[in-house]
C-alpha positions as CSV (number, residue, x, y, z in Angstrom):
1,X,-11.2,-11.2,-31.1
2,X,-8.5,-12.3,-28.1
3,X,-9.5,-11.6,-24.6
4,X,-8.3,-8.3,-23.2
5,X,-5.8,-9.1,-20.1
6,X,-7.3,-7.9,-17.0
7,X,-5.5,-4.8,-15.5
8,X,-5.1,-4.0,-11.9
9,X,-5.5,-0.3,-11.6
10,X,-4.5,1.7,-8.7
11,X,-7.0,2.4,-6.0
12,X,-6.4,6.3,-5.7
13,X,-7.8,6.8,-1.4
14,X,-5.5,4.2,-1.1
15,X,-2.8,5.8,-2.8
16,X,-3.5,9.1,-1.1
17,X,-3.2,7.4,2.4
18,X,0.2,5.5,1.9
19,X,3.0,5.5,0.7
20,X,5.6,3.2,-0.3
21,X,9.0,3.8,0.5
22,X,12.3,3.1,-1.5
23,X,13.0,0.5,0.6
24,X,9.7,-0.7,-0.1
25,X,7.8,-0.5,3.7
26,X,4.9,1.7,3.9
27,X,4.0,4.4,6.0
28,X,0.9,6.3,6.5
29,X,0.4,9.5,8.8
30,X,-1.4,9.5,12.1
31,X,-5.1,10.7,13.0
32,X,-6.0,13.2,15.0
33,X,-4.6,16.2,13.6
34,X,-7.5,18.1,12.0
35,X,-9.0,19.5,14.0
36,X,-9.6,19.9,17.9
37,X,-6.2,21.2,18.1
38,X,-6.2,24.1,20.9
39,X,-7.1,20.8,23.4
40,X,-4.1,19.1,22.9
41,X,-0.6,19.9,23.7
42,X,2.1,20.6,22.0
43,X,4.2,18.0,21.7
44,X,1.3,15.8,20.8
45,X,0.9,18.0,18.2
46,X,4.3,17.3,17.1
47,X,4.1,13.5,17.2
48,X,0.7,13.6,15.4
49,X,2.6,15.3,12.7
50,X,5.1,12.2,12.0
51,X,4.8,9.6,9.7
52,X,4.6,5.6,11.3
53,X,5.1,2.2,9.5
54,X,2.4,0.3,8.8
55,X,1.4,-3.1,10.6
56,X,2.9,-6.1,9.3
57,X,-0.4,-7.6,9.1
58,X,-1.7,-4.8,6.9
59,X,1.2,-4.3,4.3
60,X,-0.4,-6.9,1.9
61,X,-3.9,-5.4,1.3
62,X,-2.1,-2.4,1.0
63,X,0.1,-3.2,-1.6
64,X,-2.1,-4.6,-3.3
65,X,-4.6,-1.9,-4.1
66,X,-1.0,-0.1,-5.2
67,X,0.4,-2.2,-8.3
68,X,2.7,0.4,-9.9
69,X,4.5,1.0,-6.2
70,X,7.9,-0.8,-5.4
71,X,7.0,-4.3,-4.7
């Protein structure tokens, strides 16, 4: 019987934490807004709330733990 060809599945925290766009960058949200909130104001609130690009240096190891996102 042939081999099997190895499959790379999806690693699903990883695909709960990013997300890749059409363009094909990733973003990811910010920490810090779960709880503690009363302390902090409200525009840091609001920029918590944003989604950010990911480092250059991390878009890689990211990707690769998501095979079925646009390469």
């Amino acid at each position: 019987m042939p081999k099997a060809i190895a499959r790379s599945k999806t690693k699903r925290s990883v695909a709960k934490r990013f997300k890749i766009t059409a363009t094909g960058k990733v973003v990811r949200s910010k920490a810090g807004r779960r709880h503690l909130l009363e302390c902090k104001s409200s525009k840091s609130k609001r920029k918590l709330g944003k989604q950010v690009v990911v480092e250059d240096c991390d878009v890689s190891r990211v990707k690769l733990n998501l095979p079925f996102g646009l390469r």
